[in-house]
Gaussian input, Z-matrix of N, CA and C with variables (Angstrom, degrees):
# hf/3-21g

backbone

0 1
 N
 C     1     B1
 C     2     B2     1     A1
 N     3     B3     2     A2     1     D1
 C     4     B4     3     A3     2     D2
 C     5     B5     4     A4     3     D3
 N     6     B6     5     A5     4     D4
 C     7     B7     6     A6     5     D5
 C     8     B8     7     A7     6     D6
 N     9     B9     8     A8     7     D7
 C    10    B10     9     A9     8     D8
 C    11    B11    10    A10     9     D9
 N    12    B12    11    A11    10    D10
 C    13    B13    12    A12    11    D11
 C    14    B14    13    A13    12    D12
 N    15    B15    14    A14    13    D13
 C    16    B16    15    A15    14    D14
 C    17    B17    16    A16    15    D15
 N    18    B18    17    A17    16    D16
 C    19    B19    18    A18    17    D17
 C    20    B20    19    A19    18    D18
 N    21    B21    20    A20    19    D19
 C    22    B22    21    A21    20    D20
 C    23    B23    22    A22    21    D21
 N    24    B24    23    A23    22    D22
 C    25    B25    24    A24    23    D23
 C    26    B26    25    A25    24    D24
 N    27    B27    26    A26    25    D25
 C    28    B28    27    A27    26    D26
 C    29    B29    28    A28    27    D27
 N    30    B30    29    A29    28    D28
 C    31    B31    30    A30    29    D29
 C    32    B32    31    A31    30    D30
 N    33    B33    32    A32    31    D31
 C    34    B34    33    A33    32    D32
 C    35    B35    34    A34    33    D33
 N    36    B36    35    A35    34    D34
 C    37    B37    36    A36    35    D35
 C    38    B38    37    A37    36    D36
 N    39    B39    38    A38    37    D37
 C    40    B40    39    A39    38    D38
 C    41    B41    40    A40    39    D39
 N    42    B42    41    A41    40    D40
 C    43    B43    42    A42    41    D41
 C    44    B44    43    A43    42    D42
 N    45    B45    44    A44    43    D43
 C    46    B46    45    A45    44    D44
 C    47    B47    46    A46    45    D45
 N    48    B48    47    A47    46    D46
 C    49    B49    48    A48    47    D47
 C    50    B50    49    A49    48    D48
 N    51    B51    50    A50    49    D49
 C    52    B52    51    A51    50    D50
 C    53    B53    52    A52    51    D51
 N    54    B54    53    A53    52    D52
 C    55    B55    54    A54    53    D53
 C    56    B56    55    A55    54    D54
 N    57    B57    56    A56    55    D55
 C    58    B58    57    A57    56    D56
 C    59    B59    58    A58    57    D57
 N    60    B60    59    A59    58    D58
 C    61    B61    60    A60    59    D59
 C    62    B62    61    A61    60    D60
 N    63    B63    62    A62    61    D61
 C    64    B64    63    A63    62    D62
 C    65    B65    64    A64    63    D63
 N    66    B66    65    A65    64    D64
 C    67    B67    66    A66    65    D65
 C    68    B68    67    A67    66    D66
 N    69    B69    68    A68    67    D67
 C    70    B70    69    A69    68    D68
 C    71    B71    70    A70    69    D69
 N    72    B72    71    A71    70    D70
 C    73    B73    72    A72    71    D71
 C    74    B74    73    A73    72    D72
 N    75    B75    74    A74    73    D73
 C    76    B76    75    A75    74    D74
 C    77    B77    76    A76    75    D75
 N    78    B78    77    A77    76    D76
 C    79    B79    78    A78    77    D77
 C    80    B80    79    A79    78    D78
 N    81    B81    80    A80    79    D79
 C    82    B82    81    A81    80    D80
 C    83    B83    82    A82    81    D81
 N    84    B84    83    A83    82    D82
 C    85    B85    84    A84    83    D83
 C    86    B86    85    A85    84    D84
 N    87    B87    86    A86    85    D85
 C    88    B88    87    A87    86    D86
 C    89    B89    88    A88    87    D87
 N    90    B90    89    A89    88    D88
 C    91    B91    90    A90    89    D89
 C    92    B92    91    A91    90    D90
 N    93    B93    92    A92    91    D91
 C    94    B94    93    A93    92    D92
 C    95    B95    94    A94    93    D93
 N    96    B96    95    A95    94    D94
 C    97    B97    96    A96    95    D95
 C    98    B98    97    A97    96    D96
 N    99    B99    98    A98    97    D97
 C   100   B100    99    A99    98    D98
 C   101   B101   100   A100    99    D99
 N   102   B102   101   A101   100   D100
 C   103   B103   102   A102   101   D101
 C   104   B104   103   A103   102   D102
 N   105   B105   104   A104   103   D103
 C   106   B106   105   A105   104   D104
 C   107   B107   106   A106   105   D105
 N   108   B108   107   A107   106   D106
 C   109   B109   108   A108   107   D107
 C   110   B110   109   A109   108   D108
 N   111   B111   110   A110   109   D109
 C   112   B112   111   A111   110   D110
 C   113   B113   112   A112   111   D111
 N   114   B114   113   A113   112   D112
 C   115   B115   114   A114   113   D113
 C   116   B116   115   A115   114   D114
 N   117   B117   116   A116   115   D115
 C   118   B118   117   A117   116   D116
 C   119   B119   118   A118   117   D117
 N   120   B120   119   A119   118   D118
 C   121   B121   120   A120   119   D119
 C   122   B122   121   A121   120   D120
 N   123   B123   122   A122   121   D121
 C   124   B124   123   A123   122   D122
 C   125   B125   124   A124   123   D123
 N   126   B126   125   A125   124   D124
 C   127   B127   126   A126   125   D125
 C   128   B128   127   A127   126   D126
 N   129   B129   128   A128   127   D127
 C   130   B130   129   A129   128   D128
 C   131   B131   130   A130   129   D129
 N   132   B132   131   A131   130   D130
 C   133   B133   132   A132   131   D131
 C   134   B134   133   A133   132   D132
 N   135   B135   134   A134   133   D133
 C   136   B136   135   A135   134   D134
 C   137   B137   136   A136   135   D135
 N   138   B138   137   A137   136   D136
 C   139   B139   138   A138   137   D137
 C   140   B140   139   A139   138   D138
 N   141   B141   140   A140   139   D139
 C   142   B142   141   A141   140   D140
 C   143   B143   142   A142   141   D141
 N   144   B144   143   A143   142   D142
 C   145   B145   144   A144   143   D143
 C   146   B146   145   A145   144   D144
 N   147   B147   146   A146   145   D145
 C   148   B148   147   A147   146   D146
 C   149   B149   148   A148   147   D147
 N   150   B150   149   A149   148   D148
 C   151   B151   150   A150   149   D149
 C   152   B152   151   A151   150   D150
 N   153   B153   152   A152   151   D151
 C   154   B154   153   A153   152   D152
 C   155   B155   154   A154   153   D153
 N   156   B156   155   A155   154   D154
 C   157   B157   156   A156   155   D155
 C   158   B158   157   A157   156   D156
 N   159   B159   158   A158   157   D157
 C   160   B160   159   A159   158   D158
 C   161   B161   160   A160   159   D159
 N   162   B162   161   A161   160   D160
 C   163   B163   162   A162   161   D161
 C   164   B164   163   A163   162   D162
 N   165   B165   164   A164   163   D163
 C   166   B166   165   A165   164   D164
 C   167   B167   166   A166   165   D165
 N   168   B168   167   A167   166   D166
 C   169   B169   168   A168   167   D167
 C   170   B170   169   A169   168   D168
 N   171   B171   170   A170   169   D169
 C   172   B172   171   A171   170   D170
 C   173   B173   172   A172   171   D171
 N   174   B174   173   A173   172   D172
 C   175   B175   174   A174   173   D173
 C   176   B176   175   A175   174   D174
 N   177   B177   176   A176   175   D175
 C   178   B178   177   A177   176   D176
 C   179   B179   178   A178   177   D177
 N   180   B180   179   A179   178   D178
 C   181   B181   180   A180   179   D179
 C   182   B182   181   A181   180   D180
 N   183   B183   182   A182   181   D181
 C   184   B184   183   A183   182   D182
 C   185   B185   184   A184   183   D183
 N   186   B186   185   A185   184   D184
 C   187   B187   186   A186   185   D185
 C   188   B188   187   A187   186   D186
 N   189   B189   188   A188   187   D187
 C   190   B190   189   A189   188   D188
 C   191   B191   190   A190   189   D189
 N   192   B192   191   A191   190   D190
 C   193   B193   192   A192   191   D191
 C   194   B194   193   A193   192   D192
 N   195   B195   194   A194   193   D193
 C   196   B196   195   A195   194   D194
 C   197   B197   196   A196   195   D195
 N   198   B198   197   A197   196   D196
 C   199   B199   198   A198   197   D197
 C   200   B200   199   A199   198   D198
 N   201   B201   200   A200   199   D199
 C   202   B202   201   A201   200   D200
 C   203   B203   202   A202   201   D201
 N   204   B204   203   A203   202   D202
 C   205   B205   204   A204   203   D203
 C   206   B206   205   A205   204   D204
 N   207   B207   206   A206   205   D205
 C   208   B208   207   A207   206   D206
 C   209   B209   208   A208   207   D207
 N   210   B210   209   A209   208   D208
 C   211   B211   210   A210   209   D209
 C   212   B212   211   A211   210   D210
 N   213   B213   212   A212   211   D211
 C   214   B214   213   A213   212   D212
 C   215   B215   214   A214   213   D213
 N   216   B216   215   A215   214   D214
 C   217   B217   216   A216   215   D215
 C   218   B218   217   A217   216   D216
 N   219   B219   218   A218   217   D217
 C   220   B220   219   A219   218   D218
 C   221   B221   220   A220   219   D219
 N   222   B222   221   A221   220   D220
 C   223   B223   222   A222   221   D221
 C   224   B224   223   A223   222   D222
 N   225   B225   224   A224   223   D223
 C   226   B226   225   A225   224   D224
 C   227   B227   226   A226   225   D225
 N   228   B228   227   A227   226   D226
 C   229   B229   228   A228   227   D227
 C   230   B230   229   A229   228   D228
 N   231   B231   230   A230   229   D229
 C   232   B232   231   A231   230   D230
 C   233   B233   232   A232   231   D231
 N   234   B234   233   A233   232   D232
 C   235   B235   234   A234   233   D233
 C   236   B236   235   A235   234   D234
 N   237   B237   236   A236   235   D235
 C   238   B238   237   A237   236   D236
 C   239   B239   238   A238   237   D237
 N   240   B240   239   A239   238   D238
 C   241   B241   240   A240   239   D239
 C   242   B242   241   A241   240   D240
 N   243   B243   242   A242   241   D241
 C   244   B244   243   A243   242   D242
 C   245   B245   244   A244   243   D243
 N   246   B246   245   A245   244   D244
 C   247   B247   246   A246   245   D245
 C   248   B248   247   A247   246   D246
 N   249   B249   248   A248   247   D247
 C   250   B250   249   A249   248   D248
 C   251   B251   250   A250   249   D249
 N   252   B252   251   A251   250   D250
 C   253   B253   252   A252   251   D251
 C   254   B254   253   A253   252   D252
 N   255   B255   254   A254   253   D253
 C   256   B256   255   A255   254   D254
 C   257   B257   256   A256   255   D255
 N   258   B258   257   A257   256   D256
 C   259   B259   258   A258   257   D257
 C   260   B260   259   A259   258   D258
 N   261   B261   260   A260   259   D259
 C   262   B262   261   A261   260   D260
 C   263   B263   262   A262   261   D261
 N   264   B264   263   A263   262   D262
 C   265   B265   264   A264   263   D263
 C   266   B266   265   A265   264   D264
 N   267   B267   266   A266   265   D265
 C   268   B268   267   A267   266   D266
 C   269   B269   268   A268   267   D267
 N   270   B270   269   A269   268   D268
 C   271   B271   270   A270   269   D269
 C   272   B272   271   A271   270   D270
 N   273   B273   272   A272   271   D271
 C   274   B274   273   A273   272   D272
 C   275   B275   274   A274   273   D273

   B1=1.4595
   B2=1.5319
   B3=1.5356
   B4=1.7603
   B5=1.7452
   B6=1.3593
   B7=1.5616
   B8=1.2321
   B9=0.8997
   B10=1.6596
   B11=1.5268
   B12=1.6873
   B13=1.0678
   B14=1.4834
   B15=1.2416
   B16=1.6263
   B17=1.7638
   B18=1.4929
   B19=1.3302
   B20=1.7379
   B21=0.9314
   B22=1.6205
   B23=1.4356
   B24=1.2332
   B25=1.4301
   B26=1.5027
   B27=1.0799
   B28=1.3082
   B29=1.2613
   B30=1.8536
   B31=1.0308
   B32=1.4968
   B33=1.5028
   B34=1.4622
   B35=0.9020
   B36=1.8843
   B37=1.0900
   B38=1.4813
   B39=1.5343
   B40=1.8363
   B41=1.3171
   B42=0.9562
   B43=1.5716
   B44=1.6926
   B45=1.6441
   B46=0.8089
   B47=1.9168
   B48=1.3316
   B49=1.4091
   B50=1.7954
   B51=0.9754
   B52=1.8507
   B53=1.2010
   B54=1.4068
   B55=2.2755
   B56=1.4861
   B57=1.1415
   B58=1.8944
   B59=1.4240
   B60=1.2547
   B61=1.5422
   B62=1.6439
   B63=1.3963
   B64=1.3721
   B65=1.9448
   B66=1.3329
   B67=1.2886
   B68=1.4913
   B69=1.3294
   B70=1.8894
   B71=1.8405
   B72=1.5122
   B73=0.8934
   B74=1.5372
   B75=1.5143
   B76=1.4132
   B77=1.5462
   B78=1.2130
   B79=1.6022
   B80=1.3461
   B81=1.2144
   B82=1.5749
   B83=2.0014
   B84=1.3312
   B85=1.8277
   B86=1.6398
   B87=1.4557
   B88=1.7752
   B89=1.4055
   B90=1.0031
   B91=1.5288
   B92=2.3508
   B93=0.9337
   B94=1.7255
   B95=1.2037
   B96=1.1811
   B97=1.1204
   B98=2.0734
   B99=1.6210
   B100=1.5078
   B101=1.3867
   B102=1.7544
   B103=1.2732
   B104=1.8856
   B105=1.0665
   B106=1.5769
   B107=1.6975
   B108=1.2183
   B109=1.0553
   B110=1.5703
   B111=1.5262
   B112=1.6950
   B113=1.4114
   B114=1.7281
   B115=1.7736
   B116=1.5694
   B117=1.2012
   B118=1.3077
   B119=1.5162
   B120=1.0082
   B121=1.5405
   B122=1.9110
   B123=0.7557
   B124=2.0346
   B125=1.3293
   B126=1.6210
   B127=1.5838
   B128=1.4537
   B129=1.6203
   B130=1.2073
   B131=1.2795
   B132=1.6430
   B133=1.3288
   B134=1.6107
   B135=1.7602
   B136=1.1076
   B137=0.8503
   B138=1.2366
   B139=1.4199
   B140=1.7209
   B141=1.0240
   B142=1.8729
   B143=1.8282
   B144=1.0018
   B145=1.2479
   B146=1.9956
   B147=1.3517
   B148=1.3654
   B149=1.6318
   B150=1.0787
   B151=1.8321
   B152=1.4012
   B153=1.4954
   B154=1.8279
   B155=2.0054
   B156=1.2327
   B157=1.0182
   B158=1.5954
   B159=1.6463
   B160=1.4169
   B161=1.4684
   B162=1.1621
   B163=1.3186
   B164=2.0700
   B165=1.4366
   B166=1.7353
   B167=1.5460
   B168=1.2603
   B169=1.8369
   B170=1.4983
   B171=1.3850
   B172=1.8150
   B173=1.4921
   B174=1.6480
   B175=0.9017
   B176=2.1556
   B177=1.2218
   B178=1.5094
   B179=1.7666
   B180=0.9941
   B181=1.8291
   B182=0.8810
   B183=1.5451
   B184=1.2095
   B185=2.0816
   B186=1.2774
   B187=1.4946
   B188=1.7757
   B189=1.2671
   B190=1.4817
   B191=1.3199
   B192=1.1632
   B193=1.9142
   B194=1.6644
   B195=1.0484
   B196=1.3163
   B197=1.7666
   B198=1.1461
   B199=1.8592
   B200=1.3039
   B201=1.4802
   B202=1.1618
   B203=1.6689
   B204=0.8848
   B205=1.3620
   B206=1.7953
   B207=1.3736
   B208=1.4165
   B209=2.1451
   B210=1.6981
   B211=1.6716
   B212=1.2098
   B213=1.3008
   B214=1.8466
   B215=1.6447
   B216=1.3243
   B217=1.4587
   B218=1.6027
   B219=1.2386
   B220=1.3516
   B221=1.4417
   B222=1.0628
   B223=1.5971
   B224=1.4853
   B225=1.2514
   B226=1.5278
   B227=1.9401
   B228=1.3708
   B229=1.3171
   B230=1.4493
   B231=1.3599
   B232=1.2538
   B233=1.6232
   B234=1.8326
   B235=1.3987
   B236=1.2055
   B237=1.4218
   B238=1.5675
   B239=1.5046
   B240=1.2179
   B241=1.6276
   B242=1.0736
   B243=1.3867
   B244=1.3591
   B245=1.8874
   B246=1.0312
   B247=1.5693
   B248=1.3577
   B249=1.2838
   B250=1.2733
   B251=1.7416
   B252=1.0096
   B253=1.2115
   B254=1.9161
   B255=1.3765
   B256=1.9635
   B257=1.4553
   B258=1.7098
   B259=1.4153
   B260=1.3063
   B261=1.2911
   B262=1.3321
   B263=1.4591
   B264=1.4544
   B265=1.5775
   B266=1.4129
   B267=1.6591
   B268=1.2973
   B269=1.4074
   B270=1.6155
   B271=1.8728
   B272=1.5944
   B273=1.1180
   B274=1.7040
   B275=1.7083
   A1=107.94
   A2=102.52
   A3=101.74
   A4=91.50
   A5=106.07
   A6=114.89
   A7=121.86
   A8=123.84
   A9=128.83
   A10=127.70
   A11=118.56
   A12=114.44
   A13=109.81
   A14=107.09
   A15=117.31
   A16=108.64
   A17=117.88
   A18=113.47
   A19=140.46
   A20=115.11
   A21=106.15
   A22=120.39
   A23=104.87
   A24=110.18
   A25=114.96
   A26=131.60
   A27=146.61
   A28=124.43
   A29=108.63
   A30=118.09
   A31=128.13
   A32=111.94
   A33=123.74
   A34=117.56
   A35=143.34
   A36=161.49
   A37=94.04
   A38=103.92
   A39=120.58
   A40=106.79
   A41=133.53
   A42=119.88
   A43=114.45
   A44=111.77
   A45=118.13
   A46=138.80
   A47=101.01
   A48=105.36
   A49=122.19
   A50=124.07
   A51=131.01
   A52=111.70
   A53=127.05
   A54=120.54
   A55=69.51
   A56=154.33
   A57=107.99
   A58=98.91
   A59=123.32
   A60=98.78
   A61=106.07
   A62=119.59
   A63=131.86
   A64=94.59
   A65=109.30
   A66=97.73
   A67=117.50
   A68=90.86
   A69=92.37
   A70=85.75
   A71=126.61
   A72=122.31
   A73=129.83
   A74=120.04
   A75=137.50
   A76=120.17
   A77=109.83
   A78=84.31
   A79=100.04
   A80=146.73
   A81=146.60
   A82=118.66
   A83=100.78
   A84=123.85
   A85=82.40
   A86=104.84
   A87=102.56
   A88=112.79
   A89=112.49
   A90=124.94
   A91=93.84
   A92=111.72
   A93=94.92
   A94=111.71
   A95=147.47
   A96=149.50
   A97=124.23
   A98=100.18
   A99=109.00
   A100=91.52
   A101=89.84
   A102=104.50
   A103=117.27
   A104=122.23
   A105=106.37
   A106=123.89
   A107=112.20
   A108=114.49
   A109=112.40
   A110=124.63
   A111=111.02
   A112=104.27
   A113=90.18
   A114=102.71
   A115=114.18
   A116=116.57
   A117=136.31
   A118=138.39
   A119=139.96
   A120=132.92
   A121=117.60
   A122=93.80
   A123=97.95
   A124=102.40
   A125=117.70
   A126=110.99
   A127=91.26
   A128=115.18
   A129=120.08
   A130=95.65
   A131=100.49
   A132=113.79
   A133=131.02
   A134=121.34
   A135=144.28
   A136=141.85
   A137=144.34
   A138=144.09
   A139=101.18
   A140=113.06
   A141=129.02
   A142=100.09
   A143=111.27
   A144=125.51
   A145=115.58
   A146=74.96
   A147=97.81
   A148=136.02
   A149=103.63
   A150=118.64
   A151=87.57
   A152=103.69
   A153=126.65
   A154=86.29
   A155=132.76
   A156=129.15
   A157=135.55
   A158=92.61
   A159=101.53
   A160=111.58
   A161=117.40
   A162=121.85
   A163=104.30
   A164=88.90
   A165=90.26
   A166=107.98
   A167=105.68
   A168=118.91
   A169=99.78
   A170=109.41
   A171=113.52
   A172=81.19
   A173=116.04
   A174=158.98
   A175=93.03
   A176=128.26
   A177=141.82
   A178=86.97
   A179=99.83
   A180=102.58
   A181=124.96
   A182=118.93
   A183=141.62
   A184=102.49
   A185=132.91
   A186=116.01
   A187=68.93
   A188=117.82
   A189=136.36
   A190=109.87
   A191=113.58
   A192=130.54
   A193=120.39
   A194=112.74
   A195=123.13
   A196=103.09
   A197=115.28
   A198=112.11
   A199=107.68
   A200=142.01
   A201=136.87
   A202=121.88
   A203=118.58
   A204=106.77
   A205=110.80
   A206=124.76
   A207=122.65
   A208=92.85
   A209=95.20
   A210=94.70
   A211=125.35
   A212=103.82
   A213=110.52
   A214=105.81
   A215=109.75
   A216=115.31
   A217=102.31
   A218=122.70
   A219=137.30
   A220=93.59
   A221=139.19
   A222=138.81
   A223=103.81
   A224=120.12
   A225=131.03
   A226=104.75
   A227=112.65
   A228=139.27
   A229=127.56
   A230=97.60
   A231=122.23
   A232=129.44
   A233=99.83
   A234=112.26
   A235=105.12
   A236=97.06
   A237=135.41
   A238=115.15
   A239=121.87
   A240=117.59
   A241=130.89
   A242=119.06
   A243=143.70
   A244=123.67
   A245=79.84
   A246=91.19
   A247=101.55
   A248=152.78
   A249=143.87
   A250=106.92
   A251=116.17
   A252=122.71
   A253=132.13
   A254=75.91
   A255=82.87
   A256=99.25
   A257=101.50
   A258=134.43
   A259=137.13
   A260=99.22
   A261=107.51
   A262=128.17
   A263=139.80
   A264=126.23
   A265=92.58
   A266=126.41
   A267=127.60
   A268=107.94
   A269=101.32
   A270=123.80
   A271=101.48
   A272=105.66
   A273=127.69
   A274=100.22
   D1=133.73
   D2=-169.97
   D3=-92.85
   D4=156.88
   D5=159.85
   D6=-129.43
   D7=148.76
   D8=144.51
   D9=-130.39
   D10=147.83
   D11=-168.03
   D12=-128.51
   D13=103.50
   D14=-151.71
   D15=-117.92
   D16=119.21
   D17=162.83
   D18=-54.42
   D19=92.54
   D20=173.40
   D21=-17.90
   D22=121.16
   D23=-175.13
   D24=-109.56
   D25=-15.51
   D26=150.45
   D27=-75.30
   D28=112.27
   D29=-157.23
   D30=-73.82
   D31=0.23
   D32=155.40
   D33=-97.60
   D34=19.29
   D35=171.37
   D36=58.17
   D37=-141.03
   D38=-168.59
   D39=-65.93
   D40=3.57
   D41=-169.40
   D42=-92.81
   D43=159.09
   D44=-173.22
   D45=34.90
   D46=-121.94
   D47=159.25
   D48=-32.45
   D49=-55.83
   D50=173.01
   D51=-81.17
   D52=-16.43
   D53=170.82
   D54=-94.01
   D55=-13.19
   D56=177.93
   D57=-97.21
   D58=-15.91
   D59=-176.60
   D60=-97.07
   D61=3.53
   D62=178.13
   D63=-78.73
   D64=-54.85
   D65=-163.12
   D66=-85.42
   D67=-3.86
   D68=-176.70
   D69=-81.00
   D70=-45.00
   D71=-169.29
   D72=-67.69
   D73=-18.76
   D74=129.05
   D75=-44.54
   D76=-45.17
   D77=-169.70
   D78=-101.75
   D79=-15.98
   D80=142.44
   D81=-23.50
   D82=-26.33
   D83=-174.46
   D84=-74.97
   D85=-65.29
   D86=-153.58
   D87=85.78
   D88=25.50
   D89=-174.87
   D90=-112.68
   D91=115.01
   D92=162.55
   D93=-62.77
   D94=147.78
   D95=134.82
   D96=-126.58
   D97=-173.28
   D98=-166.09
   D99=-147.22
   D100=143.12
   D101=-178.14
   D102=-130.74
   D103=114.95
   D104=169.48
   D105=-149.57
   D106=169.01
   D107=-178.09
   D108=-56.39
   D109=149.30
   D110=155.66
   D111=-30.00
   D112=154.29
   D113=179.88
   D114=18.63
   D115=46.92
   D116=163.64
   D117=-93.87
   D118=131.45
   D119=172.57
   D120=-52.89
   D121=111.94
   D122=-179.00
   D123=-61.10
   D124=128.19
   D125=172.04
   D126=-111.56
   D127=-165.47
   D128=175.21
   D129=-100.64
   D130=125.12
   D131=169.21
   D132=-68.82
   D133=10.98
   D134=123.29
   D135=-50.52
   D136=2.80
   D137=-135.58
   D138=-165.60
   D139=83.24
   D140=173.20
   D141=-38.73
   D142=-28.23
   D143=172.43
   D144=-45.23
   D145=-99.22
   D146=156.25
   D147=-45.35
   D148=-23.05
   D149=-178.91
   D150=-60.12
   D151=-66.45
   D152=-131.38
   D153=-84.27
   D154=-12.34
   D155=161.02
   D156=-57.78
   D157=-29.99
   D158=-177.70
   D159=-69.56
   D160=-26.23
   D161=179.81
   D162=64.11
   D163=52.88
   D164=-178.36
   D165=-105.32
   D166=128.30
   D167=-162.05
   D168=-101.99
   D169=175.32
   D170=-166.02
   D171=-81.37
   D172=161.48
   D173=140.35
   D174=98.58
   D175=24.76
   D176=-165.55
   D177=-102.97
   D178=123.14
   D179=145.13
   D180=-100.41
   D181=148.94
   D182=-136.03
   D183=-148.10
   D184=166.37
   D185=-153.44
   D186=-150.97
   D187=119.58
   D188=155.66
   D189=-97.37
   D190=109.41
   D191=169.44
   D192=-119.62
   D193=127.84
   D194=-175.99
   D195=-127.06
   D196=170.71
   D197=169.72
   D198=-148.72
   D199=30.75
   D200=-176.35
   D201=-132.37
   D202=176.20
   D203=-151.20
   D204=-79.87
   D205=116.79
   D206=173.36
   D207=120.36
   D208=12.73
   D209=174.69
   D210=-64.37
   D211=-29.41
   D212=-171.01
   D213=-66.44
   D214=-50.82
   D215=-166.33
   D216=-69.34
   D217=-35.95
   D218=-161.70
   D219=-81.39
   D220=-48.78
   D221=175.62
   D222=-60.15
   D223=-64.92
   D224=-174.68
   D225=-28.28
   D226=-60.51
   D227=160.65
   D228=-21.31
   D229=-73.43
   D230=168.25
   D231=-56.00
   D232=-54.32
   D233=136.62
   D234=-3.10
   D235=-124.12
   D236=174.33
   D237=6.16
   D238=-74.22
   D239=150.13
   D240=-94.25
   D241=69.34
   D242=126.68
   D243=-108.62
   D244=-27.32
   D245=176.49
   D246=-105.44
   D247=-7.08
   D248=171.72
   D249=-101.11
   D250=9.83
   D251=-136.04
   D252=-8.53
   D253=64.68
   D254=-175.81
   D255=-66.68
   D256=175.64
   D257=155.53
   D258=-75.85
   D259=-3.97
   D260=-179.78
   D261=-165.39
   D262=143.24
   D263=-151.41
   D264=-74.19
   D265=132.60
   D266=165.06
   D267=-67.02
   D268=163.36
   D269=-173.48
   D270=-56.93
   D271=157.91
   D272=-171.82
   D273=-63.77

């Protein structure tokens, strides 16, 4: 199982506007993955549902894990804008 443990970079953390472009940007990978707070419950980091549950605020880290094949690059990604807090998943 790959991880990463990445700071919120968006200063309203997961909510709204940034968990939809987080989860479109998860499931755009095709990679499954999980997302949660330290000592946190993992939701599916697909699921707008589940994002906006964590109740994860800007500057909170958060641990992205996936286990299937093409995880490393797909985390790296994902990473990347969460902690940069872009608009959009950067190039491969």
């Amino acid at each position: 199982m790959a991880e990463r443990r990445v700071t919120i970079g968006w200063a309203e953390g997961l909510h709204a506007r940034p968990a939809s472009l987080f989860v479109k940007a998860v499931t755009s990978t095709g990679v499954p993955m999980t997302i949660a707070k330290e000592s946190g419950t993992p939701v599916n980091a697909g699921s707008m549902l589940g994002v906006l549950t964590l109740g994860a605020e800007g500057g909170d880290t958060v641990i992205l894990s996936a286990g299937t094949e093409g995880a490393e690059a797909a985390l790296d990604r994902v990473a990347k804008m969460v902690h940069e807090g872009l608009d959009e998943l950067p190039a491969a």
